[in-house]
N, CA, C and O atoms as CSV, one atom per row, in Angstrom:
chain,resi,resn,atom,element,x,y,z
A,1,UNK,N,N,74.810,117.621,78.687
A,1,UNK,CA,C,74.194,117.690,77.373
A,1,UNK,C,C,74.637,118.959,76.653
A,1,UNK,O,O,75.123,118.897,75.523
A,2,UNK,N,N,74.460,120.183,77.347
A,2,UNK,CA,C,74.936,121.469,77.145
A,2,UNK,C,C,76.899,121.307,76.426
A,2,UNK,O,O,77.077,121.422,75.213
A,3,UNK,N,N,77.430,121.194,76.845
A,3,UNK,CA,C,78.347,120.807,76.858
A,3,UNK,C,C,79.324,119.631,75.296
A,3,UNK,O,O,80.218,119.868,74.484
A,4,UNK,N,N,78.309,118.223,75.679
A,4,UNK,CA,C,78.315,117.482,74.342
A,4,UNK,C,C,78.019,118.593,73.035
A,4,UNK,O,O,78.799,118.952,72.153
A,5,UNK,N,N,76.538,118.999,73.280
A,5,UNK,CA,C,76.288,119.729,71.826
A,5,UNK,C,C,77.160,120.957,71.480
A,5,UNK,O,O,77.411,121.283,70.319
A,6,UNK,N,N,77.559,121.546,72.462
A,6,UNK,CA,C,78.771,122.621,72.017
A,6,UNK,C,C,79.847,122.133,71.122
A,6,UNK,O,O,80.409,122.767,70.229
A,7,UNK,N,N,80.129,120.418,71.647
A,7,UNK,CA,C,81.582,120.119,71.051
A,7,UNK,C,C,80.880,119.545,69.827
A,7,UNK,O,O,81.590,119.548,68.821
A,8,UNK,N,N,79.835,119.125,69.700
A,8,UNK,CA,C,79.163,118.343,68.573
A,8,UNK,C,C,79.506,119.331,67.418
A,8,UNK,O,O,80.221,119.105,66.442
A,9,UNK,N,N,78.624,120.853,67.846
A,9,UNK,CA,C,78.418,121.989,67.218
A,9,UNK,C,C,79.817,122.252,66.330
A,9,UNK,O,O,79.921,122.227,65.104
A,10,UNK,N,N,80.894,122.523,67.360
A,10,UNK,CA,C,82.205,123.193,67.018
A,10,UNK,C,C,82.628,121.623,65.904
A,10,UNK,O,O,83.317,121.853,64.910
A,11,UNK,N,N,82.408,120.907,66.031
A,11,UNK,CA,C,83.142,120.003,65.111
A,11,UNK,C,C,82.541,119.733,63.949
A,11,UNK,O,O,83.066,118.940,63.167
A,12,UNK,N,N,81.115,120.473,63.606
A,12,UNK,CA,C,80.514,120.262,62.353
A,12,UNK,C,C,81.162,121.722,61.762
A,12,UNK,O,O,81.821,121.761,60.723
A,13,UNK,N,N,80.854,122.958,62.630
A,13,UNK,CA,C,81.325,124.018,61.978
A,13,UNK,C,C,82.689,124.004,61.508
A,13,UNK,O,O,82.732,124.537,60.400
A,14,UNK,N,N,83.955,123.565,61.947
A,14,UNK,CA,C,85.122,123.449,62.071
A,14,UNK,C,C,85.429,122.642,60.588
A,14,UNK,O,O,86.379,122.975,59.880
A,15,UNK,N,N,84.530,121.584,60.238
A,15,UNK,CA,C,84.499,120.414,59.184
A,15,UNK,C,C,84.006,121.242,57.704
A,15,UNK,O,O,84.279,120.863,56.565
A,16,UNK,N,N,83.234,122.431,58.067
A,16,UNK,CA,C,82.683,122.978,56.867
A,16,UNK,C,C,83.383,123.722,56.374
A,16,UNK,O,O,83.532,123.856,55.159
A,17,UNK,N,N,83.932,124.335,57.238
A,17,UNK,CA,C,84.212,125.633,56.799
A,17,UNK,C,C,86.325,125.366,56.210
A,17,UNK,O,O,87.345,124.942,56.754
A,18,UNK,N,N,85.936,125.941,54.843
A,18,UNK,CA,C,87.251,125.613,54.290
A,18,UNK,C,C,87.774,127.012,54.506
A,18,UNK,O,O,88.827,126.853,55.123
A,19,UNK,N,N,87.627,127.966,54.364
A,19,UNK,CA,C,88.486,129.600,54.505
A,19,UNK,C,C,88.134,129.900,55.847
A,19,UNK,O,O,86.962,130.242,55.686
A,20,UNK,N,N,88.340,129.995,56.966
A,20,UNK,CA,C,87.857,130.660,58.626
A,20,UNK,C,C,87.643,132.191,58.283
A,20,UNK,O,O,88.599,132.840,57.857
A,21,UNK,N,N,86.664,132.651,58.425
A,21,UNK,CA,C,85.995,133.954,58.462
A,21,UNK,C,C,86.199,134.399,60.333
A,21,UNK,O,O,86.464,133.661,61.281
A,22,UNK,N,N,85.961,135.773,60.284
A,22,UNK,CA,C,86.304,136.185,61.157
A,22,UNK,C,C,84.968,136.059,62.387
A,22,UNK,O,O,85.004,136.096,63.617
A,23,UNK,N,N,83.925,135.910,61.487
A,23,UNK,CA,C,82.498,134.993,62.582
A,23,UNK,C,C,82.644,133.648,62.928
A,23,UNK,O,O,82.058,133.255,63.937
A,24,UNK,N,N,83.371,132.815,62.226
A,24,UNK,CA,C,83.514,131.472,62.193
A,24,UNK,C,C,84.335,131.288,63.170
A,24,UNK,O,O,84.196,130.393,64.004
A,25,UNK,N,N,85.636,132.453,63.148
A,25,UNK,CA,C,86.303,132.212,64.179
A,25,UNK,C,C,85.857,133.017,65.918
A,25,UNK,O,O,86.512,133.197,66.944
A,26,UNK,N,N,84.720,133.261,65.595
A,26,UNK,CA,C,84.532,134.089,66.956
A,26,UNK,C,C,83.539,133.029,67.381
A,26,UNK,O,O,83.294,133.015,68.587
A,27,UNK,N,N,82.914,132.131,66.615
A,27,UNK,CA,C,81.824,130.967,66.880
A,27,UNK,C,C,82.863,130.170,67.382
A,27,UNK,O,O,82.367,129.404,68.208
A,28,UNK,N,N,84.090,129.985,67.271
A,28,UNK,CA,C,85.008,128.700,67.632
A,28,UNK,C,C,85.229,129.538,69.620
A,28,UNK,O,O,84.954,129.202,70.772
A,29,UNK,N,N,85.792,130.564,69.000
A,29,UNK,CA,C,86.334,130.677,70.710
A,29,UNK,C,C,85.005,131.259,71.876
A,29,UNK,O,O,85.280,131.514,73.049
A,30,UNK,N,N,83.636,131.393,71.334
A,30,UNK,CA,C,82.582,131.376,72.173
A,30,UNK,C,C,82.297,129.911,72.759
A,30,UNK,O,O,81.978,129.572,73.899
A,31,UNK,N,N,82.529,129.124,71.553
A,31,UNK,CA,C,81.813,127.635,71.450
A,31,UNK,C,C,82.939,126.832,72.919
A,31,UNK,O,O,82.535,126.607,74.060
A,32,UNK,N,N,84.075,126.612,72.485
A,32,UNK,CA,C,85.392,126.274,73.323
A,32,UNK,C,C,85.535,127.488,74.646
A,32,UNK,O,O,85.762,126.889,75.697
A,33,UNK,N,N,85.493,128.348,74.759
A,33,UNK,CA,C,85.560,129.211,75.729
A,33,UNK,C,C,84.389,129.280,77.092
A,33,UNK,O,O,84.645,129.800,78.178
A,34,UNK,N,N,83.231,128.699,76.764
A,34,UNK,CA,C,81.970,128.930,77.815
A,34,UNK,C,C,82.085,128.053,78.509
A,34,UNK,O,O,82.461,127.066,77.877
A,35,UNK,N,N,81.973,127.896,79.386
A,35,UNK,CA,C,81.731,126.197,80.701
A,35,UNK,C,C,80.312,126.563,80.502
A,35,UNK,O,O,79.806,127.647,80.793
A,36,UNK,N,N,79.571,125.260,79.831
A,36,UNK,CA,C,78.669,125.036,79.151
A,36,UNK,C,C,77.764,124.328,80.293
A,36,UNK,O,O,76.558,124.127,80.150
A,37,UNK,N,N,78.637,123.917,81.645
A,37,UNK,CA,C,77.850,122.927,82.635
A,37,UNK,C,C,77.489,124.644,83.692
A,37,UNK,O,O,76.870,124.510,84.748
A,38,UNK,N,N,77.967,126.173,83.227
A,38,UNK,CA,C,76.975,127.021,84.510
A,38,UNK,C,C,76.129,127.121,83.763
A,38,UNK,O,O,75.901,126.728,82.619
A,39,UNK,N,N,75.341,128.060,84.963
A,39,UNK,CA,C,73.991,127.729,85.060
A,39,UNK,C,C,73.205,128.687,83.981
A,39,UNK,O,O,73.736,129.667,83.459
A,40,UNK,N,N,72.204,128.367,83.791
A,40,UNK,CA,C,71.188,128.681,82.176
A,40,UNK,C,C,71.567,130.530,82.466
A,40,UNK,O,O,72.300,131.097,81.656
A,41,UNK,N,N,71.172,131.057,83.283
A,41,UNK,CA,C,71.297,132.402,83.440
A,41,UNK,C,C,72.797,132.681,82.529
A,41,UNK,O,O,72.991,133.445,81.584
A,42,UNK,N,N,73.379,132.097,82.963
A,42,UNK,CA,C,74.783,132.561,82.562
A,42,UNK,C,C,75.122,132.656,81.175
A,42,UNK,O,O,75.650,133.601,80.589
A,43,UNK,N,N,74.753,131.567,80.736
A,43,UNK,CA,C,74.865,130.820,79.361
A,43,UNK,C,C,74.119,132.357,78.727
A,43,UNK,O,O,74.874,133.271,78.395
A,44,UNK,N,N,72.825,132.495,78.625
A,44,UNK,CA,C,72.335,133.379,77.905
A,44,UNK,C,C,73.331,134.133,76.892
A,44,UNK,O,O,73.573,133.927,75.703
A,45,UNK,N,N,73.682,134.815,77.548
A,45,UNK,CA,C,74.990,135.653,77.192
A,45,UNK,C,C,75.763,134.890,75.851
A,45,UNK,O,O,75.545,135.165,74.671
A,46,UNK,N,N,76.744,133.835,76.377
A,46,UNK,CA,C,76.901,133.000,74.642
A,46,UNK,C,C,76.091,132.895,73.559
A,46,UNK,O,O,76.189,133.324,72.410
A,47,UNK,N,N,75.033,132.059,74.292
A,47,UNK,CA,C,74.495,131.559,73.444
A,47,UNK,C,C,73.615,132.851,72.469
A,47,UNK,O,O,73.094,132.430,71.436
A,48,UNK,N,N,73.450,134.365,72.775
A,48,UNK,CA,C,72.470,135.191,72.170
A,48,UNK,C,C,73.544,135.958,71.356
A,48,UNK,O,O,73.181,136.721,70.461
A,49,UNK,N,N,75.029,135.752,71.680
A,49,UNK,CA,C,75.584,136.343,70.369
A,49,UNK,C,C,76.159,135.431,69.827
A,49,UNK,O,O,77.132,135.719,69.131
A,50,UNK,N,N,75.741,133.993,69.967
A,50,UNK,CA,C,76.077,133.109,68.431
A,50,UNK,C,C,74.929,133.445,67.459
A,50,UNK,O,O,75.208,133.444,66.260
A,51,UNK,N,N,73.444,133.783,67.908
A,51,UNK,CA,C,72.907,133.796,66.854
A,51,UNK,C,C,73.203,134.641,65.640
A,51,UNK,O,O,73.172,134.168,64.504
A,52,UNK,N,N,73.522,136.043,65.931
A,52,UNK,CA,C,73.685,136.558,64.730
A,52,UNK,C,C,75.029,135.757,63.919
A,52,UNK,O,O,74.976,135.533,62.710
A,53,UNK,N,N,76.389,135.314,64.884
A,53,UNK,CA,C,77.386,134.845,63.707
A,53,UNK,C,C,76.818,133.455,63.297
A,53,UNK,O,O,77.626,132.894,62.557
A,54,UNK,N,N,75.823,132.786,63.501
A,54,UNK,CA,C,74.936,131.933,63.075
A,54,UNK,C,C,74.434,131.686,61.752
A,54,UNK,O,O,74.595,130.817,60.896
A,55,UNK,N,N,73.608,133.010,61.905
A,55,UNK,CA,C,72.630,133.864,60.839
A,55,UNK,C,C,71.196,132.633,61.466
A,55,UNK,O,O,70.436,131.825,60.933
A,56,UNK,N,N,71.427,133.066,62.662
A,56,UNK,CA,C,69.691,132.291,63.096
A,56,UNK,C,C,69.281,133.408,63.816
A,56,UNK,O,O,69.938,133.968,64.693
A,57,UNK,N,N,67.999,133.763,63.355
A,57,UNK,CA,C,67.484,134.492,64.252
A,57,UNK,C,C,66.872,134.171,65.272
A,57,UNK,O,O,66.019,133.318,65.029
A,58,UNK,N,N,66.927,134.487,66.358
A,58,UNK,CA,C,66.895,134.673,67.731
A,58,UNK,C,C,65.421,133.897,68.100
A,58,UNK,O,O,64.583,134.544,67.472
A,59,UNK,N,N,64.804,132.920,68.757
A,59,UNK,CA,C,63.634,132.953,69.468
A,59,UNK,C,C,62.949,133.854,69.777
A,59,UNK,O,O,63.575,134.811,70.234
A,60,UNK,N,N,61.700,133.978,69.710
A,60,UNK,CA,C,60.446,135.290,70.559
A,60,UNK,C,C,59.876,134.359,71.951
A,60,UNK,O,O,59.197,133.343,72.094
A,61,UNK,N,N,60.531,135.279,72.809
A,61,UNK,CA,C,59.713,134.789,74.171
A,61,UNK,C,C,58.378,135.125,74.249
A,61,UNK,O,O,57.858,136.232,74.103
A,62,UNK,N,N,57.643,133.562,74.610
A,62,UNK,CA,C,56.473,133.986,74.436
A,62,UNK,C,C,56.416,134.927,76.362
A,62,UNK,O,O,57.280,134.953,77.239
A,63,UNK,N,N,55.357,135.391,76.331
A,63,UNK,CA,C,55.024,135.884,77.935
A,63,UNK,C,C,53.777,134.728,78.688
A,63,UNK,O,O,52.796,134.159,78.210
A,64,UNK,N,N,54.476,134.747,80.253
A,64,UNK,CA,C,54.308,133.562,80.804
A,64,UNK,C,C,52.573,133.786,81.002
A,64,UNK,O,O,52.077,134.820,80.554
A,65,UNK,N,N,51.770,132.841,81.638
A,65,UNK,CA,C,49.963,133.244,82.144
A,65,UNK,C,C,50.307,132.842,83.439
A,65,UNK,O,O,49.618,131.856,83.700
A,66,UNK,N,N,51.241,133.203,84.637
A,66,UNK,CA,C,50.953,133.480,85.377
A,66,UNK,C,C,49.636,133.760,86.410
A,66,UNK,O,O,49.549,133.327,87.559
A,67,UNK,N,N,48.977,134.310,85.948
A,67,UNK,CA,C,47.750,134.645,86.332
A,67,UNK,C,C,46.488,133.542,85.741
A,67,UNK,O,O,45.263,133.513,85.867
A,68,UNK,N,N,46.973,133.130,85.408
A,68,UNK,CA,C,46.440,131.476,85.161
A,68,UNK,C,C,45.886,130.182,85.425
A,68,UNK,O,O,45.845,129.335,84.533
C-alpha cells in the first residue's frame, strides 16, 4: 500500500507541476528513492521531510494512556 501511494503520489505531483522547482525535485527523488515496503521506523525519516517540501504541516502526536 505504502509503496502504491508513493507512485500514486509521484505521478500526480509530476502531472502538476509545469516548471520543476528545486522542492519538487527533491519530493521526486525522496518519493522514487525510499523502499516504501521497510519497516514504519525507517520510513519516518522520508516521510517527515516531505512535509515541509509539501507545505503540510506535520501531525501532533497525541501521548499514549498507557496507564490506562
Amino acid at each position: 500500500i505504502r509503496r502504491n501511494t508513493a507512485d500514486q503520489l509521484y505521478l500526480a505531483l509530476t502531472g502538476s507541476v509545469e516548471e520543476p522547482t528545486e522542492e519538487s525535485l527533491e519530493v521526486e527523488e525522496i518519493l522514487t528513492n525510499t523502499d516504501w515496503n521497510d519497516p514504519i521506523p525507517r520510513l519516518k525519516e522520508a516521510r517527515n521531510n516531505l512535509y515541509p517540501l509539501l507545505g503540510i504541516k506535520p501531525p501532533v502526536s497525541k501521548p499514549s494512556n498507557l496507564n490506562n
